[in-house]
TORROMI-513231 format. One line per 8 residues: number of its first residue (from 1); their letters; for each residue x, y, z of C-alpha. Coordinates in steps of 0.1 Angstrom, whole numbers, plus 2048, in hexadecimal, padded with zeros to 3 digits. Example, Ala and Ser with C-alpha at 12.3 -4.5 7.8 and 13.67 -1.06 7.14 Angstrom:
TORROMI-513231
1 = as = 87B 7D3 84E  889 7F5 847;
***
This chain:
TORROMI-513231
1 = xxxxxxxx = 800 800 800  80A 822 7F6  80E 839 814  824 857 80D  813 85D 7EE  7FB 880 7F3  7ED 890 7D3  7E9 8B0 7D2;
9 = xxxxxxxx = 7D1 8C9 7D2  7AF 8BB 7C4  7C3 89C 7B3  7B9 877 7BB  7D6 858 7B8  7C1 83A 7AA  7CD 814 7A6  7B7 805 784;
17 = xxxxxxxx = 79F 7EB 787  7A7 7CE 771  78C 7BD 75F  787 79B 75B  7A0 789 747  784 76F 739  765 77C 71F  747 76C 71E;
25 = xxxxxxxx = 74E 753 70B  76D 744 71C  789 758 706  7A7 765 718  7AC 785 70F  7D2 78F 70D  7DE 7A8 71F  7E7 7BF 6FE;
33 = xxxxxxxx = 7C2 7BC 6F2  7B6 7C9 711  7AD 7F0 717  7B7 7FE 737  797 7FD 751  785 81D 756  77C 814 777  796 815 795;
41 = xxxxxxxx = 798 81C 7BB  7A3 839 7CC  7C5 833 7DF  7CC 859 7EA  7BC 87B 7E7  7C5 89B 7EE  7BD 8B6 803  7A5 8CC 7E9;
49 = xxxxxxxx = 7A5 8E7 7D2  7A8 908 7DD  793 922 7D6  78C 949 7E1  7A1 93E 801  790 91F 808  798 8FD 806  77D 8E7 7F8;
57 = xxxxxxxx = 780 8C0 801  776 8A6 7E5  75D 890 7DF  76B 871 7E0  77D 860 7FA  798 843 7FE  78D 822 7F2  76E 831 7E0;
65 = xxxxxxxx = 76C 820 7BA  76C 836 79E  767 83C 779  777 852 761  77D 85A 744  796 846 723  7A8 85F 723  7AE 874 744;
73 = xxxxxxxx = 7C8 877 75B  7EF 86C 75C  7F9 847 760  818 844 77A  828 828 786  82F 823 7AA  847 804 7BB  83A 7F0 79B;
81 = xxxxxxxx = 816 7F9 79F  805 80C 783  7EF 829 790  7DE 847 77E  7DB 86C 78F  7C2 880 786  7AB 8A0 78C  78D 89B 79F;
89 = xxxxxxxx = 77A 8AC 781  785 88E 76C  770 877 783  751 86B 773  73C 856 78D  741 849 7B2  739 824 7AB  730 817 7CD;
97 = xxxxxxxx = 70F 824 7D3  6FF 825 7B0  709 802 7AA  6F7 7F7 7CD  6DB 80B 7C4  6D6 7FC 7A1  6D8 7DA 7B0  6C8 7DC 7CF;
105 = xx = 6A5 7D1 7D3  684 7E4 7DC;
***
C-alpha cells in the first residue's frame, strides 16, 4: 500500500480495475487486445481546490470506486504498480451507490 503518496490540490491517485480476463464465451483475451478499464479505486486524495480563500474538500473519498473518462488523466508507475492521477473534474460517477441502487430490490 502506497502511503507517502498525497496528490495535490483537487487531484485523486487511482489504481485500475482490471476486467475479467475471460468473454463470454470462454476466449482468453490477451493482455494486448485489452483496453485499459475505465473503472478504478481511489488510493489517495488531496486536500481540495482552493478558491476565493477557501479550501473546498472533494467528493470522493479513499476506497470509493470510480469512473472516468478513455482518455483523462496521467498514467504513473509507482514500486511496479501502475496508477493514473487525475483532476477531480475528470471523474465521471461514484460507483458504489448507484450500482446498489440499481440492483437492490424494492
Amino acid at each position: 500500500m502506497i502511503t507517502n503518496i498525497t496528490p495535490l490540490h483537487d487531484r485523486v491517485l487511482v489504481r485500475r480495475l482490471e476486467e475479467k480476463e475471460t468473454a463470454k464465451g470462454g476466449i482468453i483475451i490477451p493482455d494486448t487486445a485489452k483496453e485499459k478499464p475505465h473503472e478504478g479505486e481511489v488510493i489517495a486524495i488531496g486536500a481540495g481546490k482552493m478558491e476565493k480563500g477557501h479550501r473546498i474538500p472533494l467528493d470522493v473519498k479513499v476506497g470509493d470506486r470510480i469512473l472516468f473518462g478513455k482518455y483523462t488523466g496521467n498514467d504513473i508507475k509507482i514500486d511496479d504498480q501502475e496508477y493514473l492521477i487525475l483532476r477531480e473534474d475528470e471523474i465521471l460517477v461514484k460507483v458504489g451507490g448507484i450500482a446498489k441502487a440499481a440492483s437492490g430490490k424494492k
